[in-house]
C-alpha positions as CSV (number, residue, x, y, z in Angstrom):
1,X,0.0,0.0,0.0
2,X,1.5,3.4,-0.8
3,X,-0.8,6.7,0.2
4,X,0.5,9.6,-2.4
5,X,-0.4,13.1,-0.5
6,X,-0.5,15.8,-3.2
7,X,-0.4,19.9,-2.3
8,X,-1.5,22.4,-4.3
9,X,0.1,25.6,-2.5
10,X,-2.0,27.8,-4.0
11,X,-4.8,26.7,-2.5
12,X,-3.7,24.8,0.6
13,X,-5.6,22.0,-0.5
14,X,-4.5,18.6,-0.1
15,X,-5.5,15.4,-2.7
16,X,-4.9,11.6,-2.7
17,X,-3.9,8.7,-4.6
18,X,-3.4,5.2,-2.9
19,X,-2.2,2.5,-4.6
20,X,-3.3,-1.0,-4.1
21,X,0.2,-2.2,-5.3
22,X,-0.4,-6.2,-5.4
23,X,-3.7,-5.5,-7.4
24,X,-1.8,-2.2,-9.4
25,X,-5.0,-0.2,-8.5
26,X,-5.5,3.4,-7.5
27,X,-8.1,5.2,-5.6
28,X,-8.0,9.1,-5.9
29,X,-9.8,11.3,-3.0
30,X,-10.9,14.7,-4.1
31,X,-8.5,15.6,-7.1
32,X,-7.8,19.1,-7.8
33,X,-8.6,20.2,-10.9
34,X,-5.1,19.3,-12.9
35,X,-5.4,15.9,-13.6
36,X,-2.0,15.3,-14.8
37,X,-0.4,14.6,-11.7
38,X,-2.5,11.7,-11.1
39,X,-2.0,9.7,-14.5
40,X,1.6,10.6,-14.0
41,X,1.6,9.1,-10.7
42,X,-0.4,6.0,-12.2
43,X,2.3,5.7,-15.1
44,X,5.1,5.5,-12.8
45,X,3.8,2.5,-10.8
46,X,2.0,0.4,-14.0
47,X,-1.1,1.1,-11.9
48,X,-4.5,2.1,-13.1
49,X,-6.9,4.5,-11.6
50,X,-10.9,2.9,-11.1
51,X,-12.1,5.0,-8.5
52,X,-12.4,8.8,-7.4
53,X,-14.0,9.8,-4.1
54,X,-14.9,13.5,-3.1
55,X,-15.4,13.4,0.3
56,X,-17.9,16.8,-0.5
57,X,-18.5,19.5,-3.4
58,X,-15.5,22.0,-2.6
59,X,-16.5,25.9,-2.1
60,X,-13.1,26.5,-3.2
61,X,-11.8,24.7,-6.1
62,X,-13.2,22.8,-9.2
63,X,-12.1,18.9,-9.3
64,X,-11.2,16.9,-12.0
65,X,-13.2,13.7,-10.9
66,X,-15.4,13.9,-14.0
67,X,-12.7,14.7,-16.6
68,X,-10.7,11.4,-14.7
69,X,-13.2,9.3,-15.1
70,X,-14.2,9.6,-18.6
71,X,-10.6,9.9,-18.9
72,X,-9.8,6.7,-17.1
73,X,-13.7,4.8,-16.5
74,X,-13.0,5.3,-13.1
75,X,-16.2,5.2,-10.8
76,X,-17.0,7.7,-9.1
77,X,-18.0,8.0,-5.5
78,X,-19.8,10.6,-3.4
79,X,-22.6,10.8,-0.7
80,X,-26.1,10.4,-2.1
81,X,-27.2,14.0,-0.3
82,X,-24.8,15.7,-3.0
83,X,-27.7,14.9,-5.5
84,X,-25.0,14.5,-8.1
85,X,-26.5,14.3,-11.9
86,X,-23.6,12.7,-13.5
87,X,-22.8,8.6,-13.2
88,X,-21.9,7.8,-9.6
89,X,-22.3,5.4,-7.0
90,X,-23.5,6.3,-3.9
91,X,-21.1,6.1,-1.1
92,X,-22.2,6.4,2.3
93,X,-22.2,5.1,6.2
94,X,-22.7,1.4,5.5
95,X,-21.0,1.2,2.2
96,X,-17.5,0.2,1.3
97,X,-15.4,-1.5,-1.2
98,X,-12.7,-3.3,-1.8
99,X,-9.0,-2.8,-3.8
100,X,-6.7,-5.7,-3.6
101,X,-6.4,-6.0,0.2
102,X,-7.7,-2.4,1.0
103,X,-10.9,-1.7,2.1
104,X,-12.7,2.0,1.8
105,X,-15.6,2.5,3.7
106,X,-17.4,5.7,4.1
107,X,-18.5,7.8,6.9
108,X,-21.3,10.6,7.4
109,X,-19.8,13.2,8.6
110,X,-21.6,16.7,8.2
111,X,-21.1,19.6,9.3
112,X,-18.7,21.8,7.0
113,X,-21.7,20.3,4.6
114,X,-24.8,18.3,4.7
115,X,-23.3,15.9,2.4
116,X,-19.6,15.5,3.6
117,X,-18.5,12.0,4.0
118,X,-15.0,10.6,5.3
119,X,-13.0,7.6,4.1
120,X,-11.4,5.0,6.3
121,X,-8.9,2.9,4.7
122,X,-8.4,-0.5,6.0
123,X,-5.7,-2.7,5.7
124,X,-6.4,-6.9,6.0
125,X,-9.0,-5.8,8.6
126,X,-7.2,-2.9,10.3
127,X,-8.1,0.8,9.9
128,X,-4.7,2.6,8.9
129,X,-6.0,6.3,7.8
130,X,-9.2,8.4,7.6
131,X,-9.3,11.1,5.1
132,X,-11.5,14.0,6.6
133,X,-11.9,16.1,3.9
134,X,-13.1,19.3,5.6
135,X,-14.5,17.9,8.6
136,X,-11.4,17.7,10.6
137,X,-8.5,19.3,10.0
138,X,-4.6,19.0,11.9
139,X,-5.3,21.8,14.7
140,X,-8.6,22.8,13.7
141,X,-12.2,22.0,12.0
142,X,-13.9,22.8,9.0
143,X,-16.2,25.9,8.4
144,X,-19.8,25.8,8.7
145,X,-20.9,28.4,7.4
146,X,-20.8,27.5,3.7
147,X,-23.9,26.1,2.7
148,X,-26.4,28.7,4.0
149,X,-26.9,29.7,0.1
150,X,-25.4,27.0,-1.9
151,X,-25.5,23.7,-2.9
152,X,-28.3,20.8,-3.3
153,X,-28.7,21.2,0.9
154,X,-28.3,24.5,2.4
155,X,-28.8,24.7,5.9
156,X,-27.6,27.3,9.1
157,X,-24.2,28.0,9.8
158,X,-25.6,26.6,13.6
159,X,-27.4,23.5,12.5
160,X,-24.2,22.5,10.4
161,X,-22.2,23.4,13.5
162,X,-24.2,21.2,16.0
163,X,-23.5,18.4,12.8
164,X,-20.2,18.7,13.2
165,X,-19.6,18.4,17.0
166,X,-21.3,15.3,16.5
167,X,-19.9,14.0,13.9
168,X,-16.5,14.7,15.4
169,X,-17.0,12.9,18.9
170,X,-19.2,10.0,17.5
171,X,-18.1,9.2,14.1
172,X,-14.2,10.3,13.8
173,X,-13.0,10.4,17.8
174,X,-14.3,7.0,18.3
175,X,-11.6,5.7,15.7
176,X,-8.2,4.2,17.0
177,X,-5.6,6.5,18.6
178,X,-3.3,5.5,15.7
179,X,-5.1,5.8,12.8
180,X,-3.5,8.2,10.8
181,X,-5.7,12.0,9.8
182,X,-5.5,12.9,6.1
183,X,-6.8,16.5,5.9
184,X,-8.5,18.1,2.6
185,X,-6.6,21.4,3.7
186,X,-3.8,22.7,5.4
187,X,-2.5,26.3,7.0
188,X,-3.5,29.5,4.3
189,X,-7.0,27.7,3.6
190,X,-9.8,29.9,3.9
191,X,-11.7,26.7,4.7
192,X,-10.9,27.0,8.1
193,X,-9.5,29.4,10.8
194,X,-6.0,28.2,12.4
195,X,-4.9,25.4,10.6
196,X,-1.5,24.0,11.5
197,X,1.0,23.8,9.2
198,X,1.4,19.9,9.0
199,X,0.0,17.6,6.3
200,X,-1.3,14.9,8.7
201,X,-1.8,13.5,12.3
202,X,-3.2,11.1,13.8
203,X,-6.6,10.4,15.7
204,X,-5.2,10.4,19.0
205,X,-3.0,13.6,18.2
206,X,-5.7,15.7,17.3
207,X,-8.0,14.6,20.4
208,X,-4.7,16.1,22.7
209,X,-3.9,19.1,20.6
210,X,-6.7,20.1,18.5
211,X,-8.6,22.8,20.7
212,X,-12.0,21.8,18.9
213,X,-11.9,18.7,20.0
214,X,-11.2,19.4,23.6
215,X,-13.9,18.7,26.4
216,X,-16.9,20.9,25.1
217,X,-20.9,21.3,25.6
218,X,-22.7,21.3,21.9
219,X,-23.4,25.0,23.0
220,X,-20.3,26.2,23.6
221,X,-18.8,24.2,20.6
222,X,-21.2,25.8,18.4
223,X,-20.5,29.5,20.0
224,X,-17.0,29.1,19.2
225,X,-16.1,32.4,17.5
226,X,-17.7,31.7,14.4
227,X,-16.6,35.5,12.3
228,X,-14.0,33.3,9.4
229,X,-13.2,34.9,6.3
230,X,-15.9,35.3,3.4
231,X,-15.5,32.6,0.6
232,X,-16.7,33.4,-2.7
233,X,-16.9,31.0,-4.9
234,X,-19.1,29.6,-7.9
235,X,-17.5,26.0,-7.4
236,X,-20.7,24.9,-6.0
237,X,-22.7,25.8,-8.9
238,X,-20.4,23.6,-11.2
239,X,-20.6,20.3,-9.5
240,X,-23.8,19.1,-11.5
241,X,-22.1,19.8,-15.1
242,X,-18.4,19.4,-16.8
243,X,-16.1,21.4,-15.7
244,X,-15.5,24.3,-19.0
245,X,-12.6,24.6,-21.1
246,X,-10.3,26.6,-19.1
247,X,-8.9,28.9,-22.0
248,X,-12.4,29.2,-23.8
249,X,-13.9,33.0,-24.4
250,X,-11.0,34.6,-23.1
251,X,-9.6,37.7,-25.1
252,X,-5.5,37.9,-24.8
253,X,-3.9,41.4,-25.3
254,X,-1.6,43.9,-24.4
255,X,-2.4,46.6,-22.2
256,X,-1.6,49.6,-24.0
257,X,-4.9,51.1,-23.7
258,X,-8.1,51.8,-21.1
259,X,-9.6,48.6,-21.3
260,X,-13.2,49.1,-19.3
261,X,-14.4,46.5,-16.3
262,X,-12.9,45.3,-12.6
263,X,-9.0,44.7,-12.7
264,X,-6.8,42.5,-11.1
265,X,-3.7,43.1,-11.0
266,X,-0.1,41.0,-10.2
267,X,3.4,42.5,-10.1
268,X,6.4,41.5,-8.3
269,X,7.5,44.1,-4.8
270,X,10.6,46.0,-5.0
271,X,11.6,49.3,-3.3
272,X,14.6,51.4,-1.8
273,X,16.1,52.1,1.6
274,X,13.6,54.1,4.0
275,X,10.6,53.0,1.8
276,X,8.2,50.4,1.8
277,X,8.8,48.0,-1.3
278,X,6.1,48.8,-4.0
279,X,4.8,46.3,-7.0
280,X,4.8,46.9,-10.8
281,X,0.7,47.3,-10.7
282,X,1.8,50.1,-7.4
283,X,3.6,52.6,-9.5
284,X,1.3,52.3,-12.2
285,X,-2.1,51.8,-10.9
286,X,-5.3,51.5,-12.9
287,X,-8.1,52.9,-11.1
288,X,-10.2,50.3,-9.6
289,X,-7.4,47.8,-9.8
290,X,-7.0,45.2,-7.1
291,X,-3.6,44.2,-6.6
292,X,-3.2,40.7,-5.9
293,X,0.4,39.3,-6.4
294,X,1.3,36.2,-8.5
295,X,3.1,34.7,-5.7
296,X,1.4,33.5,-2.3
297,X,-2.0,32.4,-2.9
298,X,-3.2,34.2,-5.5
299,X,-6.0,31.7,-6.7
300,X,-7.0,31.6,-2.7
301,X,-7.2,35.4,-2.8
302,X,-8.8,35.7,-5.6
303,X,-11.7,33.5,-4.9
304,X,-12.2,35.1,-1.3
305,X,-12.2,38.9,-2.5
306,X,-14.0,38.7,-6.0
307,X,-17.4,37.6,-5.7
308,X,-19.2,34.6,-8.3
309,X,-21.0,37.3,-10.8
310,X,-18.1,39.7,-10.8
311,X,-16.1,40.0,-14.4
312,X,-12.6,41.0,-14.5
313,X,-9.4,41.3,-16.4
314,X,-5.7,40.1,-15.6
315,X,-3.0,42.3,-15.8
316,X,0.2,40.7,-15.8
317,X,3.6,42.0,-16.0
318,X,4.5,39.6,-18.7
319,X,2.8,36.5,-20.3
320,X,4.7,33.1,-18.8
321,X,2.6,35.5,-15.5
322,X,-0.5,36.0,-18.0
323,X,-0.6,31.9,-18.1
324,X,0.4,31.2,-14.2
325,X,-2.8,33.5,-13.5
326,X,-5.1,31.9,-15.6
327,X,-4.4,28.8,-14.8
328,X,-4.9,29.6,-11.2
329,X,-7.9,31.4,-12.2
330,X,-9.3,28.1,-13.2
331,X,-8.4,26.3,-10.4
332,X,-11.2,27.6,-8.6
333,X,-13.7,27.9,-11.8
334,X,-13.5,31.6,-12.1
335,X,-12.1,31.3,-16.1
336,X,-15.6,31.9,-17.2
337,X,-15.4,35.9,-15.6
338,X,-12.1,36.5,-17.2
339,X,-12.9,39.7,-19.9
340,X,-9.4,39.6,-21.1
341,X,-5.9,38.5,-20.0
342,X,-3.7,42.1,-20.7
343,X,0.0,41.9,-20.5
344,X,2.1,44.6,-20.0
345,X,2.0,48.0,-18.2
346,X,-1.3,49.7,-18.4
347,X,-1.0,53.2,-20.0
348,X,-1.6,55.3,-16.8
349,X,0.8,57.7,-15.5
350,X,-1.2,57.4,-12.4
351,X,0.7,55.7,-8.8
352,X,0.1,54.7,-4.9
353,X,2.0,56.8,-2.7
354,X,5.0,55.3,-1.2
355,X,5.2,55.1,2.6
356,X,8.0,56.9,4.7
357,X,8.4,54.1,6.9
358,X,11.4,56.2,9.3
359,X,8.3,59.1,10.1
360,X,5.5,56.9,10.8
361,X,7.9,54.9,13.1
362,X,8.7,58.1,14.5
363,X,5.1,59.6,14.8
364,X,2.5,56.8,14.0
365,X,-0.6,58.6,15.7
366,X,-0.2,60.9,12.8
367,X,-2.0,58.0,10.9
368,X,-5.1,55.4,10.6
369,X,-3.7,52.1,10.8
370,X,-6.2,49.6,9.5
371,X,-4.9,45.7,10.4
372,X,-6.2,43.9,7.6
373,X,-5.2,40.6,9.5
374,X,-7.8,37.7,10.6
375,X,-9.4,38.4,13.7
376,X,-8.1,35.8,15.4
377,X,-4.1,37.4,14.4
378,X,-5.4,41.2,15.6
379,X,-5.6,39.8,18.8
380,X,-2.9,37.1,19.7
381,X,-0.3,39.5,17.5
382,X,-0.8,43.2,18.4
383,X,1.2,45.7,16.4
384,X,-0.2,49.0,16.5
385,X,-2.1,50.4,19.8
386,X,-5.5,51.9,18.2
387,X,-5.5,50.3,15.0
388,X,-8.6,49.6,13.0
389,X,-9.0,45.5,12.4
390,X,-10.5,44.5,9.1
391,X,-9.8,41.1,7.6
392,X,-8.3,41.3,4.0
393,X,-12.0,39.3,3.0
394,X,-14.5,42.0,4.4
395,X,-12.6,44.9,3.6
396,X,-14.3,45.2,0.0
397,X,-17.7,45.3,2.1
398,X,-16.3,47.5,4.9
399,X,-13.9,50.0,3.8
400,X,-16.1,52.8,4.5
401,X,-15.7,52.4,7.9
402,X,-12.4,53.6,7.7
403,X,-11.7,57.2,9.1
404,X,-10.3,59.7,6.7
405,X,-9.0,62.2,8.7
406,X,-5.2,61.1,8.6
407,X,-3.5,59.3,6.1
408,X,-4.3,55.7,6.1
409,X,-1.2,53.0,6.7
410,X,-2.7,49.4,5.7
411,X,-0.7,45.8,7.3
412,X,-0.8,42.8,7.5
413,X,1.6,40.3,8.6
414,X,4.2,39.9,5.9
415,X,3.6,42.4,3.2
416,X,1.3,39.7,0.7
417,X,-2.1,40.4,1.8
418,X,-1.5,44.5,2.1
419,X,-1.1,44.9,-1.7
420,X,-4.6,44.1,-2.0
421,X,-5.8,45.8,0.8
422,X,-3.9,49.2,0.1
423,X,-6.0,48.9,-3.6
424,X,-9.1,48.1,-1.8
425,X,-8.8,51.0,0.3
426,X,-7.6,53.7,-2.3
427,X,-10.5,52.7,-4.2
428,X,-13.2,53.1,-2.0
429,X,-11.5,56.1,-0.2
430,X,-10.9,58.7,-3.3
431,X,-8.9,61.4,-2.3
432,X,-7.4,60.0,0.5
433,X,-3.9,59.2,1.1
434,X,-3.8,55.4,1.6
435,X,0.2,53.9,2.2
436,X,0.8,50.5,2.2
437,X,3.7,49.2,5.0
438,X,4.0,46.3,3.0
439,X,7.2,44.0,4.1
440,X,8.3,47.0,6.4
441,X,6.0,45.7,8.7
442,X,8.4,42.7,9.8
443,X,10.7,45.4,11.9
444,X,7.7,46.3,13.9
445,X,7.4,42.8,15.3
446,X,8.8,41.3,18.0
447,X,11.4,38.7,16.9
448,X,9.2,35.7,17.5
449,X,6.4,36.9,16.0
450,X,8.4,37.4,12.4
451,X,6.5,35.3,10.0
């Protein structure tokens, strides 16, 4: 038996492939939407892939299960609550099957959704691994708040949550201490709150450090500070259909001109001594421009901070950045909203203003500092006495709150999310003076909070 753990950085988002290896078969667990890495990990061992499981339908990414298994004549697998309307086997508490000498067997386990499900894998009779999907992550749980307007079952942030706590303590807790925990996630996924940064655990790790699993009452599990980054996506929306060509519609040119609609931009940072470093899409800003950089989690980003209906074009410095970004753009379905993919330097002489990072050291109440980190970071990591905490995801909703009095100096923790937030802000505040810290803000932290 040989369990293949794939990452997609991007996204945070973990897939599987185990391989049977006397009976050369392979079992994938929610695929991300590339398929390629999986036929290449079935070429490589002679093996072939005849099932795919997806232990839910993702808020945040499009899979590749259907393109696998017309590809491949894999089956596929997921809970009978999806109310999936393409050829599938049901696959729920009660039902399992059999690879060689593994055994799958499925789980009910809502609460991030109605219709999540996990997998245990069995080995000649012993459970070895349960893949949780979103249900329970290493240091934390799923959300669930996702399906109060989406999906074939949508149901109260609260209702899911009182799912969950049971599902945790009766379905997955009960399971032996050693049975390893495969997560659909890991730490920069929106899909939960404080996900630690490992790729797996184990049953009886996560009942002694995961806090969610820690002695609670239903009510108190279910009052657990429940405020978690929005999550737009229209992945729901395209479980029930193929997944679309991700190049189709899309106009590619270069931006020499005032194309009209919503912009996002990438460019790389780079600045001088007593300044905060600026990006390409900083110095010349488009009006209305969001400013997400390549790097980091762009698709994550993205999907969290544009909403489902909203069209947009890319603006990329150059196009080997044109194709990363709309290729990432299709990771999480958004290809379809894509206007046009520009390349190039957008023919505006107008720029942000560049922070003098030595005078707001020096004299920082001569500014509004707006914390664009989670909650959860405003409070365990304080910066700045009196500053203004909005998370990077409400700020398009809540920028107005923002007093305009001073010039405004946006943060975060490294730099990555305060590109986008300083474009946020300039565009809903006109006239004001918005400065972005940017990286600069790693010498206002203590040493161990550097991140």
């Amino acid at each position: 038996m040989k369990v293949e753990q794939f990452e997609d950085k991007g996204l945070a988002q973990f897939s599987y492939a185990i391989l049977s290896e006397c009976a050369r078969e392979i079992v994938l667990i929610d695929p991300a939407r590339n398929p390629q890495p999986y036929y290449d990990f079935a070429k490589a061992h002679d093996a072939k892939i005849v099932s795919v499981i997806e232990t839910h339908p993702h808020a945040d990414f499009v899979s590749s299960h259907l393109e696998i298994a017309q590809a491949t004549g894999a089956t596929i697998r997921v809970s009978k609550l999806l109310g999936a309307d393409y050829a599938h086997e049901a696959f729920d508490e009660g039902d399992s099957f059999t690879v060689g000498k593994l055994t799958f067997r499925a789980l009910n386990t809502p609460g991030h959704s109605p219709d999540s499900i996990s997998i245990v894998l069995s080995r000649e009779g012993k459970d070895v691994a349960v893949f949780t999907g979103d249900t329970l992550f290493i240091g934390d749980v799923g959300r669930p708040d996702l399906r109060e307007k989406a999906g074939n079952i949508m149901a109260k942030r609260e209702e899911l949550a009182k799912q969950m706590y049971h599902s945790l303590r009766e379905k997955l807790m009960p399971l032996a201490d050693d049975v390893l925990v495969y997560p659909a996630h890991g730490a920069g996924s929106l899909c939960g709150k404080a996900l630690s940064g490992a790729n797996s655990s184990t049953i009886g790790a996560e009942k002694i450090g995961n806090p969610m699993l820690r002695p609670l009452s239903e009510e108190a599990f279910v009052n657990e500070p429940a405020r978690r980054p929005a999550l737009h996506s229209q992945v729901l929306r395209l479980r029930r259909g193929p997944q679309q060509s991700r190049r189709a519609g899309l106009r590619f040119e270069r931006a020499a001109g005032a194309a009209s609609g919503f912009r996002c931009g990438a460019g790389s940072r780079r600045g001088g001594r007593g300044h905060a470093p600026r990006s390409r899409v900083q110095k010349g800003h488009v009006a209305g421009a969001l400013n997400i950089q390549q790097g980091g989690k762009f698709e994550t980003w993205l999907g969290s901070l544009v909403g489902p209906q909203e069209s947009f074009y890319l603006i990329a410095a150059d196009e080997a950045t044109r194709e990363d970004l709309i290729q990432k753009t299709a990771k999480i379905g958004y290809e379809a909203l894509i206007k046009g993919a520009l390349v190039g330097t957008p023919a505006t002489a107008a720029t942000l203003p560049v922070l003098d990072v030595d005078a707001f050291r020096q004299h920082p109440e001569n500014y509004t500092v707006v914390d664009i980190r989670s909650a959860t970071e405003h409070r365990d990591e304080p910066l700045f006495d009196g500053s203004l905490n909005i998370p990077l995801p409400e700020l398009r909703e809540r920028a107005k709150e923002i007093p305009t009095a001073k010039p405004v100096v946006v943060h975060c923790a490294g730099g990555y999310r305060s590109a986008a937030g300083c474009s946020i802000v300039a565009n809903a505040l006109p006239g004001t003076k918005v400065l972005d810290l940017s990286e600069a803000v790693k010498s206002f932290q203590p040493a161990a909070l550097v991140h």
